[in-house]
C-alpha positions in Angstrom: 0.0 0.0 0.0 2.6 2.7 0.9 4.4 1.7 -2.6 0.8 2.8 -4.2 0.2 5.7 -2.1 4.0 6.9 -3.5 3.0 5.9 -7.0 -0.1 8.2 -7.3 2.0 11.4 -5.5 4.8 10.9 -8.1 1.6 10.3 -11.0 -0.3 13.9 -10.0 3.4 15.7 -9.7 4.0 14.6 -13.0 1.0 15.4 -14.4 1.6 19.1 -12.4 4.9 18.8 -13.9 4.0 18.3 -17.6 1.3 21.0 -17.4 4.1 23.8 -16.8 6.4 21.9 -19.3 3.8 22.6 -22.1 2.6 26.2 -20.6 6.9 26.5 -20.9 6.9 25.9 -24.4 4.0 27.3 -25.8 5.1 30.8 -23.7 8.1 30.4 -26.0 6.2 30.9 -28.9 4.3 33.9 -28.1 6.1 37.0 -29.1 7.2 39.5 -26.6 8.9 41.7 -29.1 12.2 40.5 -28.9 14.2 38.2 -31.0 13.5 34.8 -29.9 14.3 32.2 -32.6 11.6 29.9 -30.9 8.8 31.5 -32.3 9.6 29.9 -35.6 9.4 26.5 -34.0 6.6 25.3 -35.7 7.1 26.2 -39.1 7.7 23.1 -42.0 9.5 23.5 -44.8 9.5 21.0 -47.9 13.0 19.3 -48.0 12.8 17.0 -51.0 9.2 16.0 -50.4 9.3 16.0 -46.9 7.9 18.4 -44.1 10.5 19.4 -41.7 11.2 21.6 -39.3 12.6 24.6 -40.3 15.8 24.4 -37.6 16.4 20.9 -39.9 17.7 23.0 -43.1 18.9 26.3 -41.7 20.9 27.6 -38.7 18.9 30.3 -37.0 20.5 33.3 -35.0 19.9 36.1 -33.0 22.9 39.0 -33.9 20.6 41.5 -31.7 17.8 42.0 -29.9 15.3 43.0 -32.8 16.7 40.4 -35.5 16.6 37.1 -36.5 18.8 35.3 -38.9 18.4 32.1 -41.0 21.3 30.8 -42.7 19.6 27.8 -45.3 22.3 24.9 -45.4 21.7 24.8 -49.1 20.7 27.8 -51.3 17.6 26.7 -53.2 16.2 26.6 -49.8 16.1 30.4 -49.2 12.8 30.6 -51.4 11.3 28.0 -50.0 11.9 28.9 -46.2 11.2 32.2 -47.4 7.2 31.4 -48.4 6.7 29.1 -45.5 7.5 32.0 -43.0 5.5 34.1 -44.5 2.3 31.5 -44.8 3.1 30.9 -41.3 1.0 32.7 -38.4 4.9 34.2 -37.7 3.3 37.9 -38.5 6.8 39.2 -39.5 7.7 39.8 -43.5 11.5 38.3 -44.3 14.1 40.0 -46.2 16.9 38.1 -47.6 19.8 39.1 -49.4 20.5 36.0 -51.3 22.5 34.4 -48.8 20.9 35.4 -45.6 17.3 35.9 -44.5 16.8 38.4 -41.9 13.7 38.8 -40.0 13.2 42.3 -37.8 10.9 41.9 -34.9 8.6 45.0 -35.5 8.2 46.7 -31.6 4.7 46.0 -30.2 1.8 47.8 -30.2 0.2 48.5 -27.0 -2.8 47.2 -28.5 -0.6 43.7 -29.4 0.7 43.8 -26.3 -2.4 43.7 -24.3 -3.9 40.9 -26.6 -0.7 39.0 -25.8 -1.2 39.6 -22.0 -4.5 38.1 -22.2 -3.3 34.9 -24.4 -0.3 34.5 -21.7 -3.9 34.3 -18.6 -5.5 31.9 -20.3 -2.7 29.8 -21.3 -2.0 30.0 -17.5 -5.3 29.2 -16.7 -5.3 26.0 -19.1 -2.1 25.1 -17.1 -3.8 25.5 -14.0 -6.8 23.4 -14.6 -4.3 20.4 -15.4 -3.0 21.1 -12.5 -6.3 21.1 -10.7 -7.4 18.1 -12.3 -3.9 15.9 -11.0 -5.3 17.0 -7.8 -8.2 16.0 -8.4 -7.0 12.0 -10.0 -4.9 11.9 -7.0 -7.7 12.7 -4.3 -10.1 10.5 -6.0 -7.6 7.7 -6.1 -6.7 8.1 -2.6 -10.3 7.4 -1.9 -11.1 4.5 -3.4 -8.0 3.1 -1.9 -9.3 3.6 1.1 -12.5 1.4 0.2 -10.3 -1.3 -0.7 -8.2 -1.2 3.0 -6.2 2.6 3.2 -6.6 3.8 6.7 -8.3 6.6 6.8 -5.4 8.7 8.0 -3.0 7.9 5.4 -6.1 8.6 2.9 -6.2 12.1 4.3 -2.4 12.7 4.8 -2.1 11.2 0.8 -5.2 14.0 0.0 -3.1 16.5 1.9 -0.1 16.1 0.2 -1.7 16.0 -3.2 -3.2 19.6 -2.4 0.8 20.8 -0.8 1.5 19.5 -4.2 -1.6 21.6 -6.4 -0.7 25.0 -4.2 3.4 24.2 -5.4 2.7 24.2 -9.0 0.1 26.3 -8.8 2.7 29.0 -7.3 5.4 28.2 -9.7 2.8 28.7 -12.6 1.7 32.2 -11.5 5.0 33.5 -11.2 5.7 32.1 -14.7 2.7 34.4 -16.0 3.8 37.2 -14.1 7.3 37.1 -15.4 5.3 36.5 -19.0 3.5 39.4 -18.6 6.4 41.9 -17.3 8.9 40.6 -20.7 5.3 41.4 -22.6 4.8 44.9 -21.2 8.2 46.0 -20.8 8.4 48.5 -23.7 
């Protein structure tokens, strides 16, 4: 029993875990107005039939704060990376020199920024119902262990560390927004 009781702690911490994992990554891609070379992430390029990502063709830099780079490992590429950035939901128009394509990060409106602020809440409130619902798996567990032979105590001590658990991520998650927000506002 106490090997199960560990088992569904480490299950609902993962689960907490994985929820800011993913809130992590999907942060990444939201732009705050500087150059971050993860906001091209999800964009595919055709290399000789195949969708790959664009990282898999070109080496992508950031000289400064306001550019991006992309050097394509073969020149016919520059075209072709060229269309899918700007097909992509990216919002930024590239230049390229024939060599080189440069992207600048255009400064945020306040407008932009405020619609970003708001997309960076409710991804943390997506997070945070994950989070919730861990809890949640790990409570309701706890309880029906305790129908097949958990002392009550250890059901409630299980419940209590499941909710020490929730109010951990919970707190790591808000100041993850908050430091969102601040590199979103910060002009």
């Amino acid at each position: 029993m106490v090997q199960e009781f560990k088992k569904v702690l480490d299950q609902a911490e993962e689960s907490m875990e994985a929820a800011l994992m993913y809130l992590e990554e999907t942060f990444a891609l939201i732009r705050a107005g500087k150059a971050n070379p993860r906001i091209l992430d999800g964009i595919r390029v055709d290399y000789y039939g195949s969708q790959v990502p664009l990282s898999n063709v070109s080496t992508i830099t950031t000289p400064d704060a306001k550019t991006i780079t992309i050097q394509p490992w073969e020149k016919n590429m520059i075209t072709v990376i060229e269309r899918a950035i700007q097909n992509s939901n990216v919002g930024i128009t590239p230049m390229n020199n024939g060599e080189i394509i440069r992207l600048n990060i255009p400064p945020l409106t306040e407008e932009r920024r405020v619609q970003l602020t708001k997309q960076v809440r409710g991804e943390g409130e997506e997070a945070k119902i994950s989070i919730r619902n861990a809890r949640r798996d790990a409570i309701e567990r706890f309880k029906k262990m305790m129908k097949d032979g958990l002392s009550e105590d250890i059901s409630k001590d299980g419940e209590n560390e499941a909710q020490k658990l929730h109010d951990k991520y919970v707190k790591k998650l808000e100041e993850m927004v908050s430091a969102k927000e601040n590199e979103i506002m910060t002009v």
